[in-house]
PyMOL Python script that loads the backbone (N, CA, C, O; Angstrom):
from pymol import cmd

cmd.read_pdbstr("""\
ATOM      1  N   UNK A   1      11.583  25.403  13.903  1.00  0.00           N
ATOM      2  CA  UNK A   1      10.177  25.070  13.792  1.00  0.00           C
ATOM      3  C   UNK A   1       9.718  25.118  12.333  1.00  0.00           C
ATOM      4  O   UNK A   1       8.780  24.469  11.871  1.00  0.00           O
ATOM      5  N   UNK A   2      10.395  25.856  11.762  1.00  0.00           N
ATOM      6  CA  UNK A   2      10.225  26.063  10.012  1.00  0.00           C
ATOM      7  C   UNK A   2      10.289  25.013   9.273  1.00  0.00           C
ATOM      8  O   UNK A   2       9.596  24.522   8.382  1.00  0.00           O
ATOM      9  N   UNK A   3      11.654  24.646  10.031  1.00  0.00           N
ATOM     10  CA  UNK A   3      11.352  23.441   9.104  1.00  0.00           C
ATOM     11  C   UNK A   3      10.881  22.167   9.013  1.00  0.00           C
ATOM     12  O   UNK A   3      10.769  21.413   8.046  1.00  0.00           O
ATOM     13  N   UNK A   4      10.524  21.993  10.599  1.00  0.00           N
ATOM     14  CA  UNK A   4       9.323  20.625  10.610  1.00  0.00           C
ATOM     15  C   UNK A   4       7.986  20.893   9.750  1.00  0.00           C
ATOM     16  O   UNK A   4       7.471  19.939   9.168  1.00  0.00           O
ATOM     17  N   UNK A   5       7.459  22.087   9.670  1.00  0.00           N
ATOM     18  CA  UNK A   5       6.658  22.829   8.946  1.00  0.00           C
ATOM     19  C   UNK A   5       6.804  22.385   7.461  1.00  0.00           C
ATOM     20  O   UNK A   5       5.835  22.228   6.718  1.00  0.00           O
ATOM     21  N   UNK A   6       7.766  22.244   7.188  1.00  0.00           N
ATOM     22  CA  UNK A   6       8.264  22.399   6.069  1.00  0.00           C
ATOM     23  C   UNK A   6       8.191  20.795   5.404  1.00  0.00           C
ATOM     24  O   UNK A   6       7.946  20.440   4.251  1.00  0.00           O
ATOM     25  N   UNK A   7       8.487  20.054   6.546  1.00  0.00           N
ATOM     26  CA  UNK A   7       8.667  18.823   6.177  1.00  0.00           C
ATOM     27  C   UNK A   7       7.665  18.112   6.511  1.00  0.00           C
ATOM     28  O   UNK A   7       7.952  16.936   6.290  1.00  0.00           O
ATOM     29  N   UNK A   8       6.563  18.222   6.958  1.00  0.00           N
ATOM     30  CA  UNK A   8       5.105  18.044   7.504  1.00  0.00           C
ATOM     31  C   UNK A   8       4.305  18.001   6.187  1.00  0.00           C
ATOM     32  O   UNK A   8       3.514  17.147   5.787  1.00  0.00           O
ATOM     33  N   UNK A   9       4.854  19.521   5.438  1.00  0.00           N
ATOM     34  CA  UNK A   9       3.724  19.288   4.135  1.00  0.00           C
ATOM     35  C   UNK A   9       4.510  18.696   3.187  1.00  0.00           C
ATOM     36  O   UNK A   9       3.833  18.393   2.205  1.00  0.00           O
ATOM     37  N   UNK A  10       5.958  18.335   3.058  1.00  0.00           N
ATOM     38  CA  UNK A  10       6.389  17.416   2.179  1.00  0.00           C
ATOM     39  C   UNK A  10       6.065  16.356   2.342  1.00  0.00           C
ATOM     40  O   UNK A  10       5.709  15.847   1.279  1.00  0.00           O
ATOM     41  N   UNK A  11       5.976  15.523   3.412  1.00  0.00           N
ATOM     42  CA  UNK A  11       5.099  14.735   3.282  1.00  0.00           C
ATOM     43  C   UNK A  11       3.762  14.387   3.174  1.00  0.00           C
ATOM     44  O   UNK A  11       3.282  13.289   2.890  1.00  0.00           O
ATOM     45  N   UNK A  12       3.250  15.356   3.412  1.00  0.00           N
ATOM     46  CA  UNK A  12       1.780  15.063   3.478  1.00  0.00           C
ATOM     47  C   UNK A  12       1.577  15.470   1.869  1.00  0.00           C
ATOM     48  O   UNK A  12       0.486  15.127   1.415  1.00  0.00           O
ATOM     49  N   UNK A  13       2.533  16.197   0.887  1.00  0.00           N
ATOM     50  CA  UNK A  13       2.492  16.124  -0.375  1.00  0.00           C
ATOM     51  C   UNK A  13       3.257  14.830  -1.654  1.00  0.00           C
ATOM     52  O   UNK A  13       3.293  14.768  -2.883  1.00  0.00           O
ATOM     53  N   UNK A  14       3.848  13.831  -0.341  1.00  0.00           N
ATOM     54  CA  UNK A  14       4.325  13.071  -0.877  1.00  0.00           C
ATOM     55  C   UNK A  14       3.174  11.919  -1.024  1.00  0.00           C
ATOM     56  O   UNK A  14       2.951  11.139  -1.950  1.00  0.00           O
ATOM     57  N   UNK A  15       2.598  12.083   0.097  1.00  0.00           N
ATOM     58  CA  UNK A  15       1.174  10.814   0.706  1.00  0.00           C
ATOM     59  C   UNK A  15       0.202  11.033  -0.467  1.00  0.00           C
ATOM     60  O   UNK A  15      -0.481  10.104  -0.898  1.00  0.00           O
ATOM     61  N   UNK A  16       0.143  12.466  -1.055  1.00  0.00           N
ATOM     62  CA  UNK A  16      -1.002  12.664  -1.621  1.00  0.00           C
ATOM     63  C   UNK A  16      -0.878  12.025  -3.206  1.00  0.00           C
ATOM     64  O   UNK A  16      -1.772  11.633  -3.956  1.00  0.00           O
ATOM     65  N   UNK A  17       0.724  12.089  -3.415  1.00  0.00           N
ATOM     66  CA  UNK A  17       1.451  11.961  -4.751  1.00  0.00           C
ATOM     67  C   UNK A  17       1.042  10.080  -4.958  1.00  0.00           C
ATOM     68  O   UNK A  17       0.611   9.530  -5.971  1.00  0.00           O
ATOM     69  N   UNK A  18       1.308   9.574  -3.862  1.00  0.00           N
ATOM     70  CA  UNK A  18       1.585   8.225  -3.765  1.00  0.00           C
ATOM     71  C   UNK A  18       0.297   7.663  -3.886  1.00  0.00           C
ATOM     72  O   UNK A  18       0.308   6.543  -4.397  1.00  0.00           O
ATOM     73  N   UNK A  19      -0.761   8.086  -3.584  1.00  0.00           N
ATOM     74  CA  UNK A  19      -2.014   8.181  -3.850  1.00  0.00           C
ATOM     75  C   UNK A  19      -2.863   8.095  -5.048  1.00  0.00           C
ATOM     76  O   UNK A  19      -3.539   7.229  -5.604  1.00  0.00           O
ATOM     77  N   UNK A  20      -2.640   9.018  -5.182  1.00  0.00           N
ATOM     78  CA  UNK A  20      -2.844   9.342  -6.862  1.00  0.00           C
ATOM     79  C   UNK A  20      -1.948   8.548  -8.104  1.00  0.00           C
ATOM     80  O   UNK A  20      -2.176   8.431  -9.308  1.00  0.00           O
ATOM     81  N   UNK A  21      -1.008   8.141  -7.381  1.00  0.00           N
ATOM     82  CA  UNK A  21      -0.200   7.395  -8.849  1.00  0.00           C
ATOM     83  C   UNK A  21      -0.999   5.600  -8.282  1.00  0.00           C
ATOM     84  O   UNK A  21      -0.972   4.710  -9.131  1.00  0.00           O
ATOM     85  N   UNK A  22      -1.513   5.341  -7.141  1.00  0.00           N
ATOM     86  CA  UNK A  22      -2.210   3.763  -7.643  1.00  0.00           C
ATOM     87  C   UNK A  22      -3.243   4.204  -8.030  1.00  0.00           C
ATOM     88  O   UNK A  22      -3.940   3.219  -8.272  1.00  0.00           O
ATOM     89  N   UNK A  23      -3.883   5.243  -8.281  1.00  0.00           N
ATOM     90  CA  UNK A  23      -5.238   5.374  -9.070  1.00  0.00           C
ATOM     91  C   UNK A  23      -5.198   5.289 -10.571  1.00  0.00           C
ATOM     92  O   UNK A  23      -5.891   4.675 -11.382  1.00  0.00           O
ATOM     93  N   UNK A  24      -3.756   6.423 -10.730  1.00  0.00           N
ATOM     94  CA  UNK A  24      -4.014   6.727 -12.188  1.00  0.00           C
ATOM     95  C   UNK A  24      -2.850   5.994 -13.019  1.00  0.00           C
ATOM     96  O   UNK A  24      -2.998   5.906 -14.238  1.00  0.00           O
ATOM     97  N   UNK A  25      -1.570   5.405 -12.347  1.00  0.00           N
ATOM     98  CA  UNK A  25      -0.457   4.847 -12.865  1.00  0.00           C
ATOM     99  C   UNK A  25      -0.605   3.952 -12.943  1.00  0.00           C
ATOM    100  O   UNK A  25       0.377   3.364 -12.491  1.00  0.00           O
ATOM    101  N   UNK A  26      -1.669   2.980 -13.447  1.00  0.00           N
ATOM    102  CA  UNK A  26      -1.364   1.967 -13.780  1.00  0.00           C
ATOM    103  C   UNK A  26      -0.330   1.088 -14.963  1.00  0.00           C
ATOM    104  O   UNK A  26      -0.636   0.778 -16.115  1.00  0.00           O
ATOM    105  N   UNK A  27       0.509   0.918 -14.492  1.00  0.00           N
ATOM    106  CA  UNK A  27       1.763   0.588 -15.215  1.00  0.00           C
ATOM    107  C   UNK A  27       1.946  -1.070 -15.649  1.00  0.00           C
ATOM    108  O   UNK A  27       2.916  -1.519 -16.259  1.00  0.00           O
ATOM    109  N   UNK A  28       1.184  -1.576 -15.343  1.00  0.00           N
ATOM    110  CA  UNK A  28       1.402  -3.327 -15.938  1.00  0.00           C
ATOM    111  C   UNK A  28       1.564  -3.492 -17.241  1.00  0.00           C
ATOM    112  O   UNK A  28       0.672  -3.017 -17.944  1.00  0.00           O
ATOM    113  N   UNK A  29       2.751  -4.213 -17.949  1.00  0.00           N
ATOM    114  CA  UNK A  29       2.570  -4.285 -19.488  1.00  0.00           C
ATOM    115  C   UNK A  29       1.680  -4.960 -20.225  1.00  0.00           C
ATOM    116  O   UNK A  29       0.810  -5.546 -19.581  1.00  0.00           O
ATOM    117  N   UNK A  30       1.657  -5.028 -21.150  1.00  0.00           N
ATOM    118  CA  UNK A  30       0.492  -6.059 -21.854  1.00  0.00           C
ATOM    119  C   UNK A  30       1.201  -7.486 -22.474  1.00  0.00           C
ATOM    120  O   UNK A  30       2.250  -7.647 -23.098  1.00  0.00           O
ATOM    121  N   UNK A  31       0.097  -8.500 -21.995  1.00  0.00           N
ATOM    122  CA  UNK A  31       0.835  -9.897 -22.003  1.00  0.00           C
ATOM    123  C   UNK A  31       0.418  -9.926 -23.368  1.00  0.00           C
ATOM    124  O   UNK A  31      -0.712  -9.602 -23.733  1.00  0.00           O
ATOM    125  N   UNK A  32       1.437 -10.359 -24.206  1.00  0.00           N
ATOM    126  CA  UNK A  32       1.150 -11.455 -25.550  1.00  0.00           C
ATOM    127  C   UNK A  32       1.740 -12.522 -25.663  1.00  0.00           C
ATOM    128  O   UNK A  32       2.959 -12.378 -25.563  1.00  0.00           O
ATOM    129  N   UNK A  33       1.418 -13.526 -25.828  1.00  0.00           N
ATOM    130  CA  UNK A  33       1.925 -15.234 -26.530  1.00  0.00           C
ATOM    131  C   UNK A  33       2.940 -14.907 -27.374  1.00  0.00           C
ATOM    132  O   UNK A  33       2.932 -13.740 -27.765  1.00  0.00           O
ATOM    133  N   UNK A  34       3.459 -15.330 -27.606  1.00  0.00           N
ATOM    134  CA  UNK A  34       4.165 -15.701 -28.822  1.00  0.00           C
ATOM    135  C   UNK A  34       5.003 -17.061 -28.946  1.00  0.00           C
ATOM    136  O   UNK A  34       5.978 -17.520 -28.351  1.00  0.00           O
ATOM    137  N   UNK A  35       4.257 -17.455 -29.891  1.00  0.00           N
ATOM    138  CA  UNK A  35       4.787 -18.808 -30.610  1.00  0.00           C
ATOM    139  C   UNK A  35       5.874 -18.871 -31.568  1.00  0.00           C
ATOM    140  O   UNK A  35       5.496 -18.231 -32.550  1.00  0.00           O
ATOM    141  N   UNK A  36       7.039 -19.330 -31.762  1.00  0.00           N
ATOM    142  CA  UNK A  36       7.885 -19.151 -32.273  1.00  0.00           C
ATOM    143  C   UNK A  36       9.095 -21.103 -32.711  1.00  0.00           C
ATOM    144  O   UNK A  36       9.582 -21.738 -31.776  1.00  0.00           O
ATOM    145  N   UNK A  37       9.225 -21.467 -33.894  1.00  0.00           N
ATOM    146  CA  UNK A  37       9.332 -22.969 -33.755  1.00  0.00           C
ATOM    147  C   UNK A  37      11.202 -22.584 -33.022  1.00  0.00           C
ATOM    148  O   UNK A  37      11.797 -21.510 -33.102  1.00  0.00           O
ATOM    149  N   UNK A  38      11.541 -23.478 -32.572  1.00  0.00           N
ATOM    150  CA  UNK A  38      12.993 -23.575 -32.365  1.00  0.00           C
ATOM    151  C   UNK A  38      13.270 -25.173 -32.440  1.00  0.00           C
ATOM    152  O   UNK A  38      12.698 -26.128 -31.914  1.00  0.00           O
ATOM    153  N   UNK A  39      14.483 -25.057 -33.390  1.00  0.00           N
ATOM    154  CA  UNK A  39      15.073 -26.570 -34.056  1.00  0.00           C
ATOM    155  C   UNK A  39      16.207 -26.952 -32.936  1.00  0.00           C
ATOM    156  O   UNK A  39      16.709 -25.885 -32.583  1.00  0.00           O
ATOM    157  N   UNK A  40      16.805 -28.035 -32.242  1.00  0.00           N
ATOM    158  CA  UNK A  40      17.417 -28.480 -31.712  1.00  0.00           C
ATOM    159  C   UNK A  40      18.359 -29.268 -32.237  1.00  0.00           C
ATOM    160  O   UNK A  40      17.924 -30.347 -32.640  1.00  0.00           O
ATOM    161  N   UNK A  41      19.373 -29.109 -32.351  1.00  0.00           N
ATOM    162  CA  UNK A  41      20.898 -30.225 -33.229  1.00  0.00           C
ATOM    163  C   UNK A  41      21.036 -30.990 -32.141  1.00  0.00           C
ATOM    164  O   UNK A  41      21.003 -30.441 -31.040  1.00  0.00           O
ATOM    165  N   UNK A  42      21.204 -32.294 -32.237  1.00  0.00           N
ATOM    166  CA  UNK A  42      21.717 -32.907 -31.735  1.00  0.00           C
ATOM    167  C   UNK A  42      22.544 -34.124 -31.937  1.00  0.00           C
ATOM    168  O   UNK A  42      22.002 -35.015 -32.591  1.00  0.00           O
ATOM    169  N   UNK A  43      23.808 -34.349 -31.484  1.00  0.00           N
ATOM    170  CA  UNK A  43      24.978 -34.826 -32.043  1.00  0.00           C
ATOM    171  C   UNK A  43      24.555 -36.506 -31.407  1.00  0.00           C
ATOM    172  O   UNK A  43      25.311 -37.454 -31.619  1.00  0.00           O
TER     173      UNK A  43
END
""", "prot")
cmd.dss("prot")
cmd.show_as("cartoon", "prot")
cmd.util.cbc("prot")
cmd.orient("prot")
């Protein structure tokens, strides 16, 4: 019984974790352009 106990609040500490990281983790990088010329050889 201990350890459903046990594993009841691991999850319910995992739910809380998962939670909190779409609030505060926002992780998207930042877009920049970049322009750059590139020459093509052609035979």
């Amino acid at each position: 019984m201990k350890f459903v106990k046990y594993l009841l609040y691991l999850v319910l500490l995992a739910a809380i974790g998962l939670v909190g990281y779409t609030f505060v983790g926002d992780m998207s990088p930042r877009q920049t352009e970049i322009v750059a010329p590139v020459t093509i050889e052609v035979n």
